[in-house]
N, C-alpha and C positions, 0 to 999 in steps of 0.2 A: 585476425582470426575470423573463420566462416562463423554465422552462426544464424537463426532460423528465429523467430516469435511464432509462439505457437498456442493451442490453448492446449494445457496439462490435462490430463488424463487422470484415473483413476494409481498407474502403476508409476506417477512421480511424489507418491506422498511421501516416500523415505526421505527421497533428491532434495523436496522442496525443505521440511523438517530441517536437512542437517543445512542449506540454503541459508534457512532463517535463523538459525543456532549461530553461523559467519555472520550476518548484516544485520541481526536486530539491536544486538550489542551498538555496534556503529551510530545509529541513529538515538542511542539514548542520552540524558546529559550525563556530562562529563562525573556528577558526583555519585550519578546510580550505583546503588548497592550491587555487586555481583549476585545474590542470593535473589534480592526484585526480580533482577534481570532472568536470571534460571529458573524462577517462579514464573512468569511471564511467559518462557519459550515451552515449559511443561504443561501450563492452565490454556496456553492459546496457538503456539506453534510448533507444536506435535504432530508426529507423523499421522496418530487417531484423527485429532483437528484437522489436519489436512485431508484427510479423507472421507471428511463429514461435509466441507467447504467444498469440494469436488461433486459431490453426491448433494447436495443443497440445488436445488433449479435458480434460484435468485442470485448465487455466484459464480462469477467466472475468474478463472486464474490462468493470468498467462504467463509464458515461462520464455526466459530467451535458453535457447537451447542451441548451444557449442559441442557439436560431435559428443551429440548424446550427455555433456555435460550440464549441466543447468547451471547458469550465470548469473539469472537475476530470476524475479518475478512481482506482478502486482495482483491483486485480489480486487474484484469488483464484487460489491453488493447491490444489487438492484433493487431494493425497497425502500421506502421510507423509513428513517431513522426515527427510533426510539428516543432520545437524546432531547430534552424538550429545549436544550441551549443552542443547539445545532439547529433544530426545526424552525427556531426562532429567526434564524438569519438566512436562512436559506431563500434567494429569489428564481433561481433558473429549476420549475419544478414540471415533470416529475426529474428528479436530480440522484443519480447513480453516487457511492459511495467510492470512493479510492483507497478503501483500505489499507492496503499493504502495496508500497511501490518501492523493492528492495533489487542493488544489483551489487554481486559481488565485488569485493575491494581491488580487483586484479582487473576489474573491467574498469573502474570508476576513468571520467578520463577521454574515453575512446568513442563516447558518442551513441552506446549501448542503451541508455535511462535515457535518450529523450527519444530512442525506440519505440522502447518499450512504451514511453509516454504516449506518443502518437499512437500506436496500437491501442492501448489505452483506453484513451480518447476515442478512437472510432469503433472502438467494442461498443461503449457507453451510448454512441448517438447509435449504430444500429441497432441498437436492443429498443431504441426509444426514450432513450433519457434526452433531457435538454438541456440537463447541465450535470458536472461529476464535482462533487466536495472532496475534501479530506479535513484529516486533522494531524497537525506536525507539531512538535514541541515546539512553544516559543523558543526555546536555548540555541536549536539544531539551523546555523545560519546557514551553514551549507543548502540544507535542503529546500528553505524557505526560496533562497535564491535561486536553483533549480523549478520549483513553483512556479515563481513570478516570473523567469524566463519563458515558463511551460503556458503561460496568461492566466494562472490564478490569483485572485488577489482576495488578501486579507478582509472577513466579512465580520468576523467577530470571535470568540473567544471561548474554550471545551476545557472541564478540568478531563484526567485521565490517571487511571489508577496504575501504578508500575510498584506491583507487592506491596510495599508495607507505607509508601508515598504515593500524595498523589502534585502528579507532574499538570503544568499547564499549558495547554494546546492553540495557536492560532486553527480556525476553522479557516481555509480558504475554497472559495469557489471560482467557476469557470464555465461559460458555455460549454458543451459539448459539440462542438463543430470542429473542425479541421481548418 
């Protein structure tokens, strides 16, 4: 299937919204409450939310875009984190955020996420970051291992609130170079 990485606009906030309603699930652990989980995609990945993250200058969100469909997306935050567990390990600075690096379950497979990764990646070094973080469930092995293929490695450790639990997060980081 063709498909394009792009950076979203203001007129994908629905797209991305119902995007993240499909993949946020995916990446949670396996014993998440469904209520957490719909509390979470209402307080954080809402079509409002996404069009405040759009309209925000410190992020960028890219979408891979299939014949106008939206397949995946990541969210980058370019400022320094609040986070004082996060700030603590962090050595490649100033260091762009990876917040959300989601691609639909129909893509997973075909080589679409480590796209989008790369894309990613070279948003983060032309904006001027020197290195991109994230934070993944420790549970989520899948992902981690996507990570570590992508050259992020394990720096240190974030809890993370998911509704009424809070989940625990490896931090990993990464140069920002290609």
């Amino acid at each position: 299937m063709s498909h394009v990485i792009r950076r979203a606009g203001a007129d994908d906030a629905g797209k991305l919204a119902a995007l993240a309603a499909v993949t946020f699930p995916l990446a949670c652990p396996p014993g998440s409450r469904p209520e957490d989980i719909a509390a979470h995609l209402a307080n954080t990945l809402s079509e409002t939310n996404f069009r405040a993250y759009l309209a925000d200058p410190d992020v960028t969100v890219l979408v891979i875009d299939a014949a106008g469909e939206l397949r995946g997306y990541s969210l980058l935050v370019a400022r320094p984190t609040q986070d004082p567990e996060v700030a603590a390990v962090l050595r490649e600075l100033p260091c762009t955020e990876l917040s959300k690096c989601y691609v639909h379950p129909d893509h997973h497979g075909l080589g679409a996420a480590a796209e989008l990764m790369h894309a990613s990646i070279g948003s983060a070094a032309a904006a001027g970051a020197r290195g991109l973080w994230l934070g993944v469930n420790s549970q989520n092995a899948r992902a981690i291992r996507f990570y570590e293929k992508s050259g992020f490695r394990k720096v240190g450790t974030k809890s993370f609130r998911l509704g009424s639990t809070v989940e625990h997060d490896f931090v990993m980081e990464r140069p920002a170079t290609l």
